[in-house]
N, C-alpha and C positions, 0 to 999 in steps of 0.2 A: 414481532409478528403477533398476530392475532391470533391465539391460541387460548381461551378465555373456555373453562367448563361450562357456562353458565348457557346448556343448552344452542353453544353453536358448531350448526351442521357445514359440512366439507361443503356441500352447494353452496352457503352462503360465502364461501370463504371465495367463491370464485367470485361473486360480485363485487368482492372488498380489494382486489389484486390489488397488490401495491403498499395494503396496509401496514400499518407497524407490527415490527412482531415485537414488541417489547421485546467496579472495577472496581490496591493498597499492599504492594510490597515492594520489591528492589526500587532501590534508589533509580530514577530517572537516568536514563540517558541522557547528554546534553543536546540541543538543538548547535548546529552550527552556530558559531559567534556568539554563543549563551552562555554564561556562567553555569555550573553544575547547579539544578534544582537542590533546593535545602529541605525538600518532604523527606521523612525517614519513611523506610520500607515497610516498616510498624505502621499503618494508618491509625490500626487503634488502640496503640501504646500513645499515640501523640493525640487520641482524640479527633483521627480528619472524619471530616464530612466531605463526600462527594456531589458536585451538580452534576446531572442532567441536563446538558448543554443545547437544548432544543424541544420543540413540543411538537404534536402532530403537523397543523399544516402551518410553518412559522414561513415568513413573508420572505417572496424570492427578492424584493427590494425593499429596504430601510432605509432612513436618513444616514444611516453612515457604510452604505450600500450592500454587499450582500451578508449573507450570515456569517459566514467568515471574519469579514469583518464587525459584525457586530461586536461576537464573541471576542476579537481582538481586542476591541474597544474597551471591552468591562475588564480584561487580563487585572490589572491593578487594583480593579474595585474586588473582582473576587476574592484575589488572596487578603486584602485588607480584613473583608468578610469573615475569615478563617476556614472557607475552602480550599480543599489540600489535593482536587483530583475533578478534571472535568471530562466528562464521557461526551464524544463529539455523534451527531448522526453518521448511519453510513456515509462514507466521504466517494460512493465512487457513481461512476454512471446508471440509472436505473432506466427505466422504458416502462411506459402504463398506458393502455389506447386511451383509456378515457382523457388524460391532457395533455395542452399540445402546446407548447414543444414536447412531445413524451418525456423528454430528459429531465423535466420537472417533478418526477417520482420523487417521492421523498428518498428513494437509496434504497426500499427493501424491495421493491420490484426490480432486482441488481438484472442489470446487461453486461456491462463488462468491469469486472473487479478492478481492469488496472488502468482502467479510465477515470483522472480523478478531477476534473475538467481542466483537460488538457486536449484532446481531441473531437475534433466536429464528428457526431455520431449522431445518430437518434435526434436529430433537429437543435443540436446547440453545442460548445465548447465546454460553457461551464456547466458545471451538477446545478441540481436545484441551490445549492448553499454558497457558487461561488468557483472558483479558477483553482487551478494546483496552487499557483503563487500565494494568490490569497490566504489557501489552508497554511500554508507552509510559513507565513509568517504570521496567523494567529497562533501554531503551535509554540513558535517560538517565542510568542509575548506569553501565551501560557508558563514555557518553559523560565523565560526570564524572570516569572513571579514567583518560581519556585512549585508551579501547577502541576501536577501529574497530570496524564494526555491519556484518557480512553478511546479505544475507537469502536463503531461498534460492525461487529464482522458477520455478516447475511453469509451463508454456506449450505443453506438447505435447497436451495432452486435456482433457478436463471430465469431470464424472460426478452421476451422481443427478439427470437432467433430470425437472423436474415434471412435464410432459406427454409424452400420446405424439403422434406423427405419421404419419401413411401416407406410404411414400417409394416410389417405383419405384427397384428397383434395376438397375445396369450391368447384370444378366443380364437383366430383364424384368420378374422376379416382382416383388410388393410384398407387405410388412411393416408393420406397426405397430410404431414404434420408442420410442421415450422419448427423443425428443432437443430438447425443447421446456424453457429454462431462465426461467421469469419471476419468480422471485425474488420470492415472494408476501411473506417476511419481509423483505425487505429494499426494494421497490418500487423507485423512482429514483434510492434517497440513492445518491449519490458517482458513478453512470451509471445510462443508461439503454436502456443496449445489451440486449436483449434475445434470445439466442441461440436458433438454429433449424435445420432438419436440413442448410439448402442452407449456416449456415457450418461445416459437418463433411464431410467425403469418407467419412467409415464412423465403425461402433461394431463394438466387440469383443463378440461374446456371449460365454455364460457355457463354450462349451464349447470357445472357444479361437480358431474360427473368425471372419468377417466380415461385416456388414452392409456392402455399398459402391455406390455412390450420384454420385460423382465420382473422378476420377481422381485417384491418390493425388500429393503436392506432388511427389515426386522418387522416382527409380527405385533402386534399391539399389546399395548399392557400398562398398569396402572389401572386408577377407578376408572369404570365404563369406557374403559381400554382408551382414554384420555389421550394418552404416549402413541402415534401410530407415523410410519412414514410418511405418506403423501398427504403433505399440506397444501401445498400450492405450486404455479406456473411447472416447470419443466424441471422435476425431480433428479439432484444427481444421484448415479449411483456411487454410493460408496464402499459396496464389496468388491468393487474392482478397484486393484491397487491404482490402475492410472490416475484417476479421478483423486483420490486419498492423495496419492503425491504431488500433482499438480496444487491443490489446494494448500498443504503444507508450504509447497514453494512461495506460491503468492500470499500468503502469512508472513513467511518469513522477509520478502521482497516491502511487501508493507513495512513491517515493523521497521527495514531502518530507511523506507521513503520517506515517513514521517517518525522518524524519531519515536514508535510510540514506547508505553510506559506500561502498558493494558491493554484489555478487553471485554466488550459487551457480546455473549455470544448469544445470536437471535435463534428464537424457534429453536432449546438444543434440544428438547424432548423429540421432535421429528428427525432428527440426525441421528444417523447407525454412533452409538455409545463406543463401541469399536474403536471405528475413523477417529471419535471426538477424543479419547484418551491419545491418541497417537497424537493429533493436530497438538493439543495440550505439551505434548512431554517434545514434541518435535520445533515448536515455534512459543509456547508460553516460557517454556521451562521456571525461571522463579519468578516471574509478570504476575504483576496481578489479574485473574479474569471473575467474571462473575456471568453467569448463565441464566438465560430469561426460560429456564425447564417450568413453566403454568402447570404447575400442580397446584391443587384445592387442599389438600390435607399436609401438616407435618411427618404423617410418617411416611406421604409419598415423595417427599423432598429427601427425606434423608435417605430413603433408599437410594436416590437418586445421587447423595454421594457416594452411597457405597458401591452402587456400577462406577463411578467416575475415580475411584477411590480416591477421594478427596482432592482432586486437581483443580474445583473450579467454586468459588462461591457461589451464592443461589439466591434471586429476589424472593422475599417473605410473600407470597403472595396470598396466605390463609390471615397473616397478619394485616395486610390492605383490607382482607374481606370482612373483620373485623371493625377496623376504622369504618370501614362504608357500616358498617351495623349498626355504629354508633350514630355515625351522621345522621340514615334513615330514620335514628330512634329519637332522633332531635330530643334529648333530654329525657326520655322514654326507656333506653336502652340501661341496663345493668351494668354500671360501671367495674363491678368485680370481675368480669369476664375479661380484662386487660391484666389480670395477675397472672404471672410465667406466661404469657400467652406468644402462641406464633410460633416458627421455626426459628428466630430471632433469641426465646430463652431456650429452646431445643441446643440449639447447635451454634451458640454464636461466634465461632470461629470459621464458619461457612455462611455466615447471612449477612445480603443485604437489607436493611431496612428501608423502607421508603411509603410515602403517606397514595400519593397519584406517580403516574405516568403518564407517556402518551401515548396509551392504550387507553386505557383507563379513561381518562381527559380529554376522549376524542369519538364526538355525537356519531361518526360510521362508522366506529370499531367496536371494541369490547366497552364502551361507553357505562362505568360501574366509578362514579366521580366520589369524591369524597368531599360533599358542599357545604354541610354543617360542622361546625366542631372544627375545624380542621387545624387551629391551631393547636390543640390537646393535642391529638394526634403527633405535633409536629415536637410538641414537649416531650411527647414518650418517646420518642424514639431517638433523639437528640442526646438526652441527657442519664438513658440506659449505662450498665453494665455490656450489653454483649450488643454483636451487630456491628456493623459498618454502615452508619447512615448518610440515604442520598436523597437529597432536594430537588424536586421538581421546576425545570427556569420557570412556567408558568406562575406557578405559584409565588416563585420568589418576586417576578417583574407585573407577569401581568393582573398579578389578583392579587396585586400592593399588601402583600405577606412579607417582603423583604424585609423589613425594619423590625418587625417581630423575630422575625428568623434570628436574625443577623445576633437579637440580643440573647436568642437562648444559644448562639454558637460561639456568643463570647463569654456566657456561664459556663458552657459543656468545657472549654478551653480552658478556664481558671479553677474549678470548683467541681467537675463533673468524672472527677476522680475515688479510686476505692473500691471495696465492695457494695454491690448492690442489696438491698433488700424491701422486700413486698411486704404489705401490712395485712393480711390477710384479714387478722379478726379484729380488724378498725373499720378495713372498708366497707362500706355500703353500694346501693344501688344508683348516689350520683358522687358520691365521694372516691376519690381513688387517690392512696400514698405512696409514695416509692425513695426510700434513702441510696447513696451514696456518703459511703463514711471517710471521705477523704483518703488522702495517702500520708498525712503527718497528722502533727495534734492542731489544734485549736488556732494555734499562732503560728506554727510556721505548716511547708507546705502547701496543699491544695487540702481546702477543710472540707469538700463534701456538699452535699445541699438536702433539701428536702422539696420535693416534688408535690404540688397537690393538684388534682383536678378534677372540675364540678361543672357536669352536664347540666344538673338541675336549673330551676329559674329560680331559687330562691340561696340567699348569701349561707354558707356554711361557716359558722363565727366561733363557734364551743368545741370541737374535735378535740380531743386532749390524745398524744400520740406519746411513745417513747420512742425518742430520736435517739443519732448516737453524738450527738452533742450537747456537754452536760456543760450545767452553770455558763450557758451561753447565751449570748444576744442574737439574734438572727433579722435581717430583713431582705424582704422581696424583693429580689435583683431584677424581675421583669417590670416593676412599678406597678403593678395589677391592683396591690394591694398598698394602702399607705401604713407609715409606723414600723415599730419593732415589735418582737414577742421574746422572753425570755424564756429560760429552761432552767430544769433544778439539778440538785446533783445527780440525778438516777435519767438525766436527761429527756423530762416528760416536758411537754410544754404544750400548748394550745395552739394549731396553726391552720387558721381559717383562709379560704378559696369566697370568691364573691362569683355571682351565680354566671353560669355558661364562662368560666372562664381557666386561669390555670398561675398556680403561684410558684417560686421556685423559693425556699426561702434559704439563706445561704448564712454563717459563722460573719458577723462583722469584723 
């Protein structure tokens, strides 16, 4: 969901309905007829990288037909990759007036949670990505590669109610609303929960403002009260237990329709913290989840675990804002400002890292892309000490960043082990160092690397560093730079980056 600081007002969110609102533990469940997945529950004892299995508007037909299938399609290429976890879009029916068939919503303008195209609703059978069958057998080629399976879980609003209602509102006046959901394609299969105006506190009309009817779950808070309930479409409540329970259900109902493994929780900064510990401890319990809470600052993120007391990971988004600094400074920007930086050296046993999304990466949204630089970006965070890092599919397929990726995630895999350590009084304003001192010595083990990267236009060839590999040979696994460099016994050695670009230099 679209929940971006950067100066967007609740009016404009009504013109975006439907937008995006922008998972590494227990072992996988099996899909039927699958072998048990071989990710350990540690993603980052093993080093995983998670994809982002989709980007804003990704095509309702391909050559190898819907998304569904696509994603099936690459099953084998990613884990080859050394992807250990792919987060799917919402998998279930959404409803948007602006397209038509409406059911073509990307999934966060959700209508009915347990419609996963399987039922003629809203002008089609299948979601925008494809049929139940479809999902169901790309989780399980996921599943057959050893893939963790996120899904990602919309819980903040509904949309497209079939009926209207007459509601008195908190001021007095009454409205005829549309907040009546009975599921005429779908009837009772899988529940029989039937939505109504008293379980919503309000609806967003079209012009930005609010229909409100009960008091909203929680009063705002955070910077310029950033964190507030009503974000969009037809608000549930969740100080009423019904709504809380019902929702828990259909979580748990999910998790073993699709076998999942995880979750992406959208928009959780607008959801009562409450409900969301309960949904956590009632349907995650040791699942991996990871929560899209759009906070601008580190210390609003960690507050943010500490209401959650630590139940759910959290995307780096001060860290994104960053990368975009760097981009916009095309070589301009001060590359020491990447030392401990982000919620990622804060807390990296609760951060995602990640470079874009599709928020981010998408011209009607929060549209804050990361265009220059971006492979830097994709080194830092790849080849860190803390974080669980996730890869944007855009990035990897359609802005032919793949093959770069692929090599730093087969570095992070062999060599991208240890302790971490920052160069502080080496770095400069386009130079940036960052070691990893392996987890053995020299010869056996995983020997560590060294990290360099250079915004500037011009080759950085003289840097003399002390690394923690002494009387060593080292060359550049990425091929960026050609040659070896050596090191002395006190482990000093000279490890030069060629301009706009990014070296890893690794123990031969």
């Amino acid at each position: 969901m679209v929940t971006s600081l950067r100066g967007t007002t609740r009016a404009a969110l009504a013109l975006t309905l439907g937008l995006a609102a922008c998972s590494k533990e227990v072992t996988a469940p099996s899909a039927p007829g699958q072998a048990s997945p071989t990710v350990s529950s540690d993603a980052a004892a093993l080093n995983g990288v998670m994809l982002q299995g989709f980007y804003w508007n990704v095509p309702i037909s391909n050559a190898q037909g819907t998304w569904w299938q696509v994603l099936n399609s690459k099953a084998s290429e990613l884990a080859t990759a050394g992807f250990t976890a792919v987060w799917l879009p919402p998998a279930y029916k959404g409803w948007n007036p602006t397209q038509s068939p409406s059911s073509m919503d990307q999934g966060y303008g959700v209508y009915d949670r347990y419609d996963l195209g399987e039922f003629n609703q809203k002008g089609s059978v299948n979601t925008r990505y494809g049929s139940l069958s479809q999902l169901q057998t790309c989780i399980a080629s996921l599943h057959g590669q050893g893939l963790q399976v996120y899904e990602d879980m919309v819980m903040n609003h509904l949309n497209g109610a079939d009926t209207p209602e007459t509601i008195t509102m908190t001021d007095g006046s009454t409205a005829s609303v549309y907040t009546k959901f009975t599921y005429p394609g779908r009837g009772a299969t899988y529940s029989n929960y039937n939505w109504q105006w008293y379980n919503f506190n309000g609806q967003q009309k079209a012009d930005g403002s609010w229909y409100q009817w009960h008091a909203w779950d929680f009063q705002p808070y955070g910077v310029n009260n950033s964190a507030y309930d009503n974000l969009m479409g037809s608000e549930i409540r969740y100080s009423d237990v019904n709504q809380a329970n019902e929702t828990i259900s259909w979580g748990n109902w999910l998790t073993t329709k699709l076998s999942l493994d995880g979750y992406r929780i959208d928009a959780a900064k607008h959801i009562q913290t409450d409900f969301l510990n309960r949904w956590f401890d009632g349907v995650k319990g040791s699942k991996f989840a990871v929560s899209e809470a759009w906070f601008g600052s580190v210390s609003e993120l960690s507050d943010y675990v500490t209401r959650t007391g630590g139940r759910t990971s959290l995307f780096d988004f001060p860290l994104h804002d960053l990368f975009r600094a760097m981009s916009n400074g095309n070589g301009t920007w001060d590359m020491r400002g990447l030392q401990n930086a982000g919620f990622t050296n804060a807390d990296g046993t609760h951060a995602v890292s990640f470079v874009d999304n599709h928020d981010t990466d998408n011209s009607t949204g929060a549209n804050s892309p990361v265009v220059n630089l971006k492979m830097l970006a994709y080194a830092y965070i790849l080849l860190r000490e803390k974080g669980y890092p996730c890869v944007f599919y855009r990035d990897y397929y359609e802005y032919n960043l793949g093959t770069q990726i692929k090599t730093l995630m087969g570095i992070r895999k062999t060599s991208a082990l240890g302790a971490g350590a920052e160069y502080t009084a080496a770095n400069t304003a386009d130079y940036y160092a960052y070691s990893r001192a392996g987890d053995g010595t020299t010869t056996t083990g995983h020997k560590g690397l060294l990290l360099v990267l250079n915004d500037g236009n011009a080759d950085i060839t003289t840097k003399q560093l002390t690394s923690p590999f002494k009387n060593a040979t080292l060359t550049d696994k990425t091929g960026n730079y050609a040659g070896t460099i050596t090191t002395n016994s006190s482990g000093v050695g000279t490890f030069p980056v060629k301009a706009r670009s990014w070296s890893v230099w690794v123990v031969n």
